[in-house]
VOPAVEX-996496 format. One line per field, with one value per residue (C-alpha): residue number from 1; x, y, z; residue in one letter. Coordinates in steps of 0.25 Angstrom, whole numbers, plus 5000, padded with zeros to 4 digits. Layout:
num c(NUM	...)
c1 c(X	...)
c2 c(Y	...)
c3 c(Z	...)
residuo c(A	...)
This chain:
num c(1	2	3	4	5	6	7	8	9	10	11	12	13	14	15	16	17	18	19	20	21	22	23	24	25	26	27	28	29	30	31	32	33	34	35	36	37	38	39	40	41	42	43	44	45	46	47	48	49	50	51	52	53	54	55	56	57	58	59	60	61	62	63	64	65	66	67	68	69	70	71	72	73	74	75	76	77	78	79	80	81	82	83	84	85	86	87	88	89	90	91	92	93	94	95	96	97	98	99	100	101	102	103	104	105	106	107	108	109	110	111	112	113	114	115	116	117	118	119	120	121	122	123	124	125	126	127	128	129	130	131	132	133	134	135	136	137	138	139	140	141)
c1 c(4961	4962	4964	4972	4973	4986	4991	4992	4977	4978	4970	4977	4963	4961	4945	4947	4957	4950	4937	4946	4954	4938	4935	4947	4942	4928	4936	4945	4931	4925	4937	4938	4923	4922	4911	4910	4908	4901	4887	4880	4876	4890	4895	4883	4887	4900	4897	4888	4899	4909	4898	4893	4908	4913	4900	4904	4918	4914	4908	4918	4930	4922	4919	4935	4937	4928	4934	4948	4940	4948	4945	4942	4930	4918	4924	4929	4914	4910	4920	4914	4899	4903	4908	4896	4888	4895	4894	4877	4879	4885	4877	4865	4870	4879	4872	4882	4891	4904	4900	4898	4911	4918	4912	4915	4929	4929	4924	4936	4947	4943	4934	4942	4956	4959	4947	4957	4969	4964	4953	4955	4971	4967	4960	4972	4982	4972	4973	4988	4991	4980	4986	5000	4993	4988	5003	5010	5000	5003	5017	5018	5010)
c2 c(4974	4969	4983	4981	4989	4995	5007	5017	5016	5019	5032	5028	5027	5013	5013	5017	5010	4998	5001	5005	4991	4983	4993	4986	4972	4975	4982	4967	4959	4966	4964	4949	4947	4940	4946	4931	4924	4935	4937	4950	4949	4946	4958	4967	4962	4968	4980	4984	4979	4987	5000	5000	4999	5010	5019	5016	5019	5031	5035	5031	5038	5053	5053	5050	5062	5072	5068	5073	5087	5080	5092	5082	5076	5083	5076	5062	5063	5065	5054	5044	5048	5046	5032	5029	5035	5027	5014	5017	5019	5007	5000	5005	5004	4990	4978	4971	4963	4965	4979	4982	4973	4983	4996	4991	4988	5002	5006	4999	5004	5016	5023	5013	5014	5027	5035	5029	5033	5045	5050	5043	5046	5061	5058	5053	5065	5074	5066	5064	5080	5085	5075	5081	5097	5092	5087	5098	5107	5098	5098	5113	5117)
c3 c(4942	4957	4966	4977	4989	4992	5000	4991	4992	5008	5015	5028	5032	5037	5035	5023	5016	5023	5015	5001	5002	5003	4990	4984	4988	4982	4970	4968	4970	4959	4950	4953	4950	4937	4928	4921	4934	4942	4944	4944	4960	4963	4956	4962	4976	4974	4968	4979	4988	4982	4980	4996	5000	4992	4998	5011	5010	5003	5016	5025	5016	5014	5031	5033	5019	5028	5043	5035	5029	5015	5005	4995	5001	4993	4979	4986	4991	4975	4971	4980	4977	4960	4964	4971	4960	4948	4956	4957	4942	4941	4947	4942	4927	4925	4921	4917	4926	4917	4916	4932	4935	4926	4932	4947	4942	4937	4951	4958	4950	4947	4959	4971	4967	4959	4969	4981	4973	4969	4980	4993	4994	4994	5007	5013	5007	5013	5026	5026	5022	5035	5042	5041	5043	5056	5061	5055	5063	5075	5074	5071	5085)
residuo c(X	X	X	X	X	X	X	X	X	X	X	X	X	X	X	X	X	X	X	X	X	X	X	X	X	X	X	X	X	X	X	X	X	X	X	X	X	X	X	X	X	X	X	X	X	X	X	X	X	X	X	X	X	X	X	X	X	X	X	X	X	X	X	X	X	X	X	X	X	X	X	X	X	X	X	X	X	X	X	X	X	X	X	X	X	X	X	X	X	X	X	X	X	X	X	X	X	X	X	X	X	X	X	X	X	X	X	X	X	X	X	X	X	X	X	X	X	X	X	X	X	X	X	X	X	X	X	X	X	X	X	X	X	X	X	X	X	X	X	X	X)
């Protein structure tokens, strides 16, 4: 399944969303790779590709969670430190090619879109509601 980034995915963050539509193109580069033509290296390469981007991100997303005081920010924190975790384990434990092309499609379906989908939009809910506490406040005084 190719993902594709769309604006239902938004955070109206543009660093953010800059960084979520690369995840989707490292997402679509690991579902186009064909485990009969593919060599281990190549799948490797993206792998690690696709592992250091997400860690970076990670940082990038819980400094803009905390600069907002999001509530949430102690479990997203939790949920990005599992899907670092599970991608160690992954690593660590596949052999097979087939078998790690499966599990970092897993990865991009599952932790990229429905975390987004699930997770990230929360941060921009939070956003939009304190957003609209600070100009209510502003325009009752």
């Amino acid at each position: 399944m190719i993902l594709e980034w769309s604006e239902r995915f938004s955070l109206r963050h543009e660093t953010l969303d800059t960084q979520h539509q690369e995840l989707f193109k490292l997402a679509n580069a690991v579902h186009a790779l064909d485990p009969a033509t593919s060599t281990k290296a190549e799948l490797s390469k993206l792998f690690k590709a696709f592992y250091d981007y997400m860690a970076s991100h990670f940082k990038e997303e819980e400094a803009y969670m905390q600069s907002l005081h999001y509530p949430l920010f102690p479990k997203h924190q939790k949920m990005h430190q599992s899907i670092i975790e599970g991608m160690n384990t992954i690593l660590k434990e596949e052999k097979s090619m087939e078998g790690l092309q499966e599990k970092m499609k897993f990865i991009s379906q599952k932790w990229l879109v429905e975390h987004i989908l699930e997770n990230d939009l929360k941060i921009e809910a939070w956003r939009k509601s304190i957003t609209l506490d600070e100009n209510e406040f502003t325009t009752l005084h």
